[in-house]
N, C-alpha and C positions, 0 to 999 in steps of 0.2 A: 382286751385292749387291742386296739385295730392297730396293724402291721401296715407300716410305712409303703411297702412294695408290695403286690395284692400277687394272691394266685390264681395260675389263670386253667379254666378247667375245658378241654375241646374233645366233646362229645356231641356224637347224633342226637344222641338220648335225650330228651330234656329231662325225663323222670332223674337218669343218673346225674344229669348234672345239676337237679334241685336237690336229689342226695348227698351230693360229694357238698353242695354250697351249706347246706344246715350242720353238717360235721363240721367246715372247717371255719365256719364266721362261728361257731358252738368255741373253735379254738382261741379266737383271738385274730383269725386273716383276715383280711379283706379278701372280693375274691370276683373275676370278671368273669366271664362263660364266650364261648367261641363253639359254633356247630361246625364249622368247617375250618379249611386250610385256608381260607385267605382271610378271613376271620379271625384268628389265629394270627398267624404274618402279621398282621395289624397290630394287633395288640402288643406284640412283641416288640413293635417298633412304636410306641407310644413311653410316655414320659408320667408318671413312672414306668418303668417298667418292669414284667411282675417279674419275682425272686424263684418262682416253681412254678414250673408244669406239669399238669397231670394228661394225659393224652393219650385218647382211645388208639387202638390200632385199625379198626375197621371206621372209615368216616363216610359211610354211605359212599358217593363216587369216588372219594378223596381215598389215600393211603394213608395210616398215620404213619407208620415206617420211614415211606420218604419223607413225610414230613418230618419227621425227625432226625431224617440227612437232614436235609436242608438248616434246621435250627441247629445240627451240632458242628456242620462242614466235614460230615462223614470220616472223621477223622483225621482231617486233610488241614483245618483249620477254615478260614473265613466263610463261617456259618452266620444264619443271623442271629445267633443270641448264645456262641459255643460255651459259656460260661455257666448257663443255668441249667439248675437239675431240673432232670425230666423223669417222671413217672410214669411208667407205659400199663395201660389198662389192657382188659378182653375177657371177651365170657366165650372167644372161639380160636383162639391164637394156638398155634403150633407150635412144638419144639423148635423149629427153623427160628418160626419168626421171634423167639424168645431169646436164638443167637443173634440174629440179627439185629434185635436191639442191643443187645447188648454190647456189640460189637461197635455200635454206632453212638454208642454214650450214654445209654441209658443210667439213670443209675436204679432203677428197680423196675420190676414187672409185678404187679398184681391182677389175680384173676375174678371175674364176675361170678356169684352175686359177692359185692366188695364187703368185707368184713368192716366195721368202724375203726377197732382198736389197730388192724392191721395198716390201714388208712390214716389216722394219727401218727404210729409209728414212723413210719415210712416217710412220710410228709415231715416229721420233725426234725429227724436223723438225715435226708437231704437237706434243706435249711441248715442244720448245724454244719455239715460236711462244708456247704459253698461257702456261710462265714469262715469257718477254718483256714478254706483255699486263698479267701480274701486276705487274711490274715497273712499268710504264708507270704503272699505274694508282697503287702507292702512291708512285710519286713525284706524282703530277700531285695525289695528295692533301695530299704535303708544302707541294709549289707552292704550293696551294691554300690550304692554313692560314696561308703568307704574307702574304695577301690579305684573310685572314677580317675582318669590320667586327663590330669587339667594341661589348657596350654593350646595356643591356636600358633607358636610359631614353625616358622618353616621346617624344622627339625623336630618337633612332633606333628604337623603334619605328612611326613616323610614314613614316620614312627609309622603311626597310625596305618597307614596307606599300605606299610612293611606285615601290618599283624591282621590287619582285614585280606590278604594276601595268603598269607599260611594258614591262620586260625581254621578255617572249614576242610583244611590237609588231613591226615593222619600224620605226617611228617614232623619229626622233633625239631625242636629248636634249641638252640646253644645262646641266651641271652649276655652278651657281659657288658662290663659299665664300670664304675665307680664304685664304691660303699654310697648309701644312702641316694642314688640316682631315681630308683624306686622298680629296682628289677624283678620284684613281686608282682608289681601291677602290671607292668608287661605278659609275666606267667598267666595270671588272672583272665587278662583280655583275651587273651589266648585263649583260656580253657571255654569263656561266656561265650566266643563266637564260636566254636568248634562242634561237630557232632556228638561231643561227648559231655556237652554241656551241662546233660541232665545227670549225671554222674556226679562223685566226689571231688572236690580240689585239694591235696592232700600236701600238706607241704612239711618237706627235714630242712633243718640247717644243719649240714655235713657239718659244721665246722663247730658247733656247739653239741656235737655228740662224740663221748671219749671214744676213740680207737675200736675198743674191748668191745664194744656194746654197739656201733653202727651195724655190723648183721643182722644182729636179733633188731635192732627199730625199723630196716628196712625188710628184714624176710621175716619175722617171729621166731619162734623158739619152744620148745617143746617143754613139760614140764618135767622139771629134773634135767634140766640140757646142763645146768651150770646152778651155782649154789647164788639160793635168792631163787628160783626161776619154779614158785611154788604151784605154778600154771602154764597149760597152752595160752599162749600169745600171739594175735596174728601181724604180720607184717604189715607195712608200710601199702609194698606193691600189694597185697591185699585188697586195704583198704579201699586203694584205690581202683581197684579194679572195677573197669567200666569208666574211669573216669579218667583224670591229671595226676598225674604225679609230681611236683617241682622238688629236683634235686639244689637245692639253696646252696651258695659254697660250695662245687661242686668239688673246686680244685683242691680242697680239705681234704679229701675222699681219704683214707688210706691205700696202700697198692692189691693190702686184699681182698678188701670192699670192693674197688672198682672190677676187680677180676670177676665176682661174682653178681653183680651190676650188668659186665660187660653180658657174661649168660642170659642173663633174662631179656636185653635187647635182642640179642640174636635168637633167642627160642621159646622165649616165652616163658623158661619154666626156671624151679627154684625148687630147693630146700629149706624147708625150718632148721632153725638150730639144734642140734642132738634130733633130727628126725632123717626119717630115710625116706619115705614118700614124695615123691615129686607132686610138685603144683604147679598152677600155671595164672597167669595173670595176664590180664590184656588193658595195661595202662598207657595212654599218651606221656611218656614222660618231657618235662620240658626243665633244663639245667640254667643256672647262672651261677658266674663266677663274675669276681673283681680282679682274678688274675690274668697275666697274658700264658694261657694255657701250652698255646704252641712252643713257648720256650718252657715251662713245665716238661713236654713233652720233648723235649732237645736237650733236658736237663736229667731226662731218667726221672723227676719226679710224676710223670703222670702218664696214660699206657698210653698209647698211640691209636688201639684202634677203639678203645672207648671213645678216643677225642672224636675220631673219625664218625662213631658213629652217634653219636651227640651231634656232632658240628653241621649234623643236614641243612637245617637253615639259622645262619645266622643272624642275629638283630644285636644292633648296639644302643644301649641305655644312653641317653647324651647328659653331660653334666649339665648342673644347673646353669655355667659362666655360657653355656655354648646358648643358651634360651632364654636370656635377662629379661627381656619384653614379656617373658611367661610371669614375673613375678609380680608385678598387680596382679593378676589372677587368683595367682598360689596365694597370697597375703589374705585377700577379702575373702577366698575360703575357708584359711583356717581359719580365721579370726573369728567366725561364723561359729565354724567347728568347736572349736575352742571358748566359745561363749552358750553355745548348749550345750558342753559334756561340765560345766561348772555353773549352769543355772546362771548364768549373769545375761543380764540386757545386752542387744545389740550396741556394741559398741565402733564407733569412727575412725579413723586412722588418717592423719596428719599428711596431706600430699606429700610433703616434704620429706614425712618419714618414708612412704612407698618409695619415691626417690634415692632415698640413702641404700633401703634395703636391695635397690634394684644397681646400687653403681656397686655393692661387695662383691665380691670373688668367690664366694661358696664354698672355701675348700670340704665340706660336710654336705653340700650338696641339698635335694629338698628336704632331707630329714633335719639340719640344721636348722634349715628356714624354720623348717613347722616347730622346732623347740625357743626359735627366740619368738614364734609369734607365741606360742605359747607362755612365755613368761612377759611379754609386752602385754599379755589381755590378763592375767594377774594382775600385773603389779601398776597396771595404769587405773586412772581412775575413770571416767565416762567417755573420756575420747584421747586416743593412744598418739603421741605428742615426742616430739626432738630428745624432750627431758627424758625420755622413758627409754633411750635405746642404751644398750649397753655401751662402755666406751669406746670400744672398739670400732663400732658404727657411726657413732657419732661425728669422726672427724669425715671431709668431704671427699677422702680418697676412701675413706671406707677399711682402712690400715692404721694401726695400731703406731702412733708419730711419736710417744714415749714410755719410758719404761714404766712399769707398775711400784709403787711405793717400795721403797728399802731395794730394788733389783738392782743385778749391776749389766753388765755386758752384752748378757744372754737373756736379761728379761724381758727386753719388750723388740717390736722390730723399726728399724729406723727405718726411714723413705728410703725407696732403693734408686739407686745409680746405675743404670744399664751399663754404662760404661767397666764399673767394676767388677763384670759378670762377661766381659767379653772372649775370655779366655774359655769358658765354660760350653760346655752342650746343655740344651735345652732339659734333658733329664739332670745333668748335675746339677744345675739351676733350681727344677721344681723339686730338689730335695732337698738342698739345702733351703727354701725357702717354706718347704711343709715343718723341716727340723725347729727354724726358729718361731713357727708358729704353735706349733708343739708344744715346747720347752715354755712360750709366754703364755700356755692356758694351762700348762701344766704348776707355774707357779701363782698363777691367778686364782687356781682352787689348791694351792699348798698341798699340791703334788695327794690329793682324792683324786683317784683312779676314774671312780663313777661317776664323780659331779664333770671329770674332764672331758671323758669319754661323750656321756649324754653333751654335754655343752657342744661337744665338736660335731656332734651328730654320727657318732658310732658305738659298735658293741664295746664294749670293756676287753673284749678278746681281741678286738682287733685291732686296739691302742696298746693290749701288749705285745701285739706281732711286732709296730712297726715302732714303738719302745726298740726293739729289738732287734729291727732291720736296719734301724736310722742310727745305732749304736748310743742312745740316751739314755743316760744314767743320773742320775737324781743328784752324786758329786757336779754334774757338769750344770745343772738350774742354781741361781741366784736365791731360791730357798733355801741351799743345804745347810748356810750358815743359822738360817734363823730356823728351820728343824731338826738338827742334829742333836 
């Protein structure tokens, strides 16, 4: 069966290269012949163009060697064909020049008179390797588009401008923001642009690891260190070593966590859990938090010179209310998103609706968005329509004008009155105005933790911090009577 992309064979020799052609069209290749380097070069640059090289190293006047810079760009990059395997031949080649290919990207060397099966071999196992790499790459592009930070406004291009700035640094970054802003993807961009790119990206959520057990996720633990601990474990900074680290929820941290955190900034090294051995890791660490850290740190909750040495550069994640203009964007991508990971058709979206979605307030920010575009490409039918938004969106302030069925005081939130808010500071204000939005989604899924959380576009854990913070209690929602 003839191969779409032919192999291309550059030899003096004709004898060898009517050899090498009866092997490999015997295999199933197509297969082109070039006696020299510019011959060669040609071919290379033609359409198709072939998927392997086999390539003498002596070319009569020519070098293959250089010629094999030049195909690979010497490892430097912009060669003319750095992608494709090459196979270096000789019936007089030296140990040098066998480093030297190698050095230069070869991926094999075979020696003259050429053996067949070692010639199949060779020839087959490059072919599989550069499909693999192919492979590799358009997944790691998928991956990638995961990640992408959508948004051409002023405030992400400020972003952007902020992290093509740091990113090729060694220098850490202290990200903070909102809940659901998207202070991963900031970490992310960070790590793709940075020298450490080819490395790991390794990411904790401090805040979703118990006390007891953040040591051991971030350094490992030795086997026997603690009961359960029926293995060596390695750490976090381990893992990541060579590459990112992002400390998630930094401000989580415990005070003895960070203590031993702060070590490994300043020296690089560490112990396992129940181990005595010192290690050392060399991770770009990059942090985000949702808290105002510096009063953390005015509060005794959090050390100072960790912040310090975290805080080298810092970047702020902007809420979605500060980028409205981003949201056409963000809509016609999930909605994309959201319609391949559920197999459904492309589906449309109602200007009108992109309009409502864009005059709301976000308190949940783009993760919010992406859960109502998410249930909007459910539950609508071929094109996503006014009918389809939840009610809350539906009205043209984008605010929730009355209470929810059987609610009394506290269930829903009335239009607001500046006026009746004059007495207030702008924090009292957006708390009291996060409480009653709270309290109206908290009795809208009858007071389900998860369904309010995801709705609001947050963790469960951090609906009970501010459950907590905001002092709401379940007597004080308009459900207590009809769940009690």
């Amino acid at each position: 069966m003839t191969i779409e992309h032919p192999v291309l064979i550059v030899d003096d020799e004709k004898n060898i290269r009517r050899t090498l052609r009866m092997v490999l069209e015997g295999e199933g290749h197509e297969v082109v012949e070039a006696a020299v380097a510019a011959a060669a070069e040609a071919a290379l640059a033609s359409d198709p163009a072939p998927s392997l090289v086999l390539l003498d190293v002596k070319l009569g006047e020519d070098n293959g060697i250089e010629l094999l810079r030049r195909i690979k760009g010497g490892g430097e990059g912009g060669g003319l064909a750095p992608q494709t395997p090459i196979i270096m031949i000789s019936g007089h080649a030296t140990v040098g020049d066998a480093v030297q290919a190698t050095r230069f990207g070869a991926f094999d060397f075979l020696e003259k008179p050429l053996d067949r099966n070692r010639v199949v071999v060779s020839v087959r196992n490059a072919l599989k390797e550069a499909q693999l790499a192919r492979e590799v790459h358009t997944l790691r592009a998928a991956a990638d588009s995961r990640y992408e930070m959508l948004g051409d406004s002023p405030v992400m291009l400020e972003l952007r401008r902020q992290i093509a700035k740091v990113a090729p640094t060694r220098s850490r970054v202290l990200v903070t923001g909102e809940s659901g802003t998207g202070k991963e993807l900031i970490a992310r961009a960070v790590h793709s642009n940075s020298t450490v790119a080819g490395g790991n990206f390794v990411k904790v959520n401090c805040a979703a690891i118990p006390p007891e057990l953040i040591e051991s996720e971030l350094f490992g633990h030795e086997r026997g260190a603690f009961t359960g601990a029926v293995a060596k474990k390695r750490g976090l900074f381990e893992v990541a070593d060579g590459g990112t680290l992002f400390l998630d929820e930094i401000g989580d941290m415990s005070m003895s966590a960070q203590a031993k955190v702060l070590r490994v900034l300043q020296t690089g090294e560490f112990v396992r859990v129940g181990g005595e051995r010192t290690l050392t890791a060399d991770a770009r660490v990059v942090a985000a938090t949702n808290k105002q850290l510096q009063q953390a740190v005015e509060q005794g909750a959090f050390r100072e010179d960790l912040f310090f040495r975290l805080n080298v550069v810092p970047i702020h994640s902007p809420a979605l209310r500060e980028r409205l203009e981003d949201v056409p964007l963000l809509v016609e991508s999930f909605v994309r998103e959201c319609c391949d990971e559920n197999g459904f058709r492309p589906k449309k979206v109602q200007t009108s609706v992109v309009e409502r979605l864009r005059a709301y307030h976000w308190p949940g920010n783009v993760r919010e968005l992406r859960n109502v575009v998410e249930r909007l490409v459910i539950m609508s039918d071929d094109e996503i329509i006014e009918r389809d938004l939840p009610d809350y969106l539906s009205t043209p302030s984008g605010r929730m004008a009355t209470t929810p069925a059987g609610g009394g005081s506290n269930g829903g939130m009335a239009p607001i009155d500046p006026a009746s808010y004059s007495d207030k500071s702008l924090r009292e204000f957006r708390e009291e105005m996060e409480c009653q939005f709270i309290r109206y989604k908290l009795d809208e899924f009858e007071w389900n933790i998860s369904r309010t959380a995801q709705a609001l576009g947050i963790e469960r854990t951090n609906l009970h911090k501010k459950l907590r913070a905001l002092g709401i209690h379940r007597k004080d929602s308009s459900s207590s009577s009809r769940d009690s």
